[in-house]
N, C-alpha and C positions, 0 to 999 in steps of 0.2 A: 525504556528503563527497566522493562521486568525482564528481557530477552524475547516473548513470547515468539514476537516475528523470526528474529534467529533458529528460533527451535524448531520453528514448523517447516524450515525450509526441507524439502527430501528431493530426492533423484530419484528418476525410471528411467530404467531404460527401455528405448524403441526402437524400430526401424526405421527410416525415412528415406525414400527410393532406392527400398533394397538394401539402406546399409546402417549398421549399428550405430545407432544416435542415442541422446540423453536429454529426458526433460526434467527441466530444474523448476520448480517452481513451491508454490506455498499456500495453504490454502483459508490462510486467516483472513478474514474480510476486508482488513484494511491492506495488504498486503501490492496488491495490485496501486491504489493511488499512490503508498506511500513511494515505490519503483517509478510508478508513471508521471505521478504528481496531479494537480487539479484544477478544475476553473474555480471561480467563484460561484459559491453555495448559497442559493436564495430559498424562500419557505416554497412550497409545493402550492397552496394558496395565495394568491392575492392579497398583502394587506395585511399577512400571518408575519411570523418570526419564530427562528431560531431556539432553541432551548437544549442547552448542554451543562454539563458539568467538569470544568475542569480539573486537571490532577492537581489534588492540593486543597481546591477550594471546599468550605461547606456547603455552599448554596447552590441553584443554578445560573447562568448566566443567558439573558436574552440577545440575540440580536436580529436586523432587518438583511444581514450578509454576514458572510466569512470571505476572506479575502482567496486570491487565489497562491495553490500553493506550488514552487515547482518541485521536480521530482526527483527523486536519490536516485540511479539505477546501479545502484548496488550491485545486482546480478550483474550486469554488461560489465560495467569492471572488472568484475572478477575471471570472467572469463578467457582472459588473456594469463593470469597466472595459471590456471588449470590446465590450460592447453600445457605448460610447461615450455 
């Protein structure tokens, strides 16, 4: 909703055996699940929960799981237009 992900995306360019390549990528911390997607998120402890705050809400919200989410790969799609 703010773009954030959008903006961070950049290129480099490299080599890769010898021959001019390009890595695409992004380095906002959600950036990787939101492409890849995710399991289901359980507390770190035993017996704990969750604690987040949704967009929107004023409070926090608890829970014992988040579900799993699948994944956008945005990038891989893209890649076929850029090749041209």
């Amino acid at each position: 909703d703010t773009g954030r992900l959008r903006a961070s995306i950049g290129t480099e360019l490299v080599q890769s055996r010898g021959l001019p390549a390009a890595r695409v990528g992004s380095r906002v911390k959600y950036a990787r699940l939101h492409h890849e997607g995710h399991g289901v998120i359980v507390p770190r402890r035993p017996g704990g929960v969750l604690r987040f705050k949704p967009k929107g809400a004023r409070g926090y919200v608890y829970a014992r799981r988040v579900r799993a989410v699948k994944g956008n790969p945005y990038l891989k799609r893209a890649l076929p237009a850029a090749r041209g």
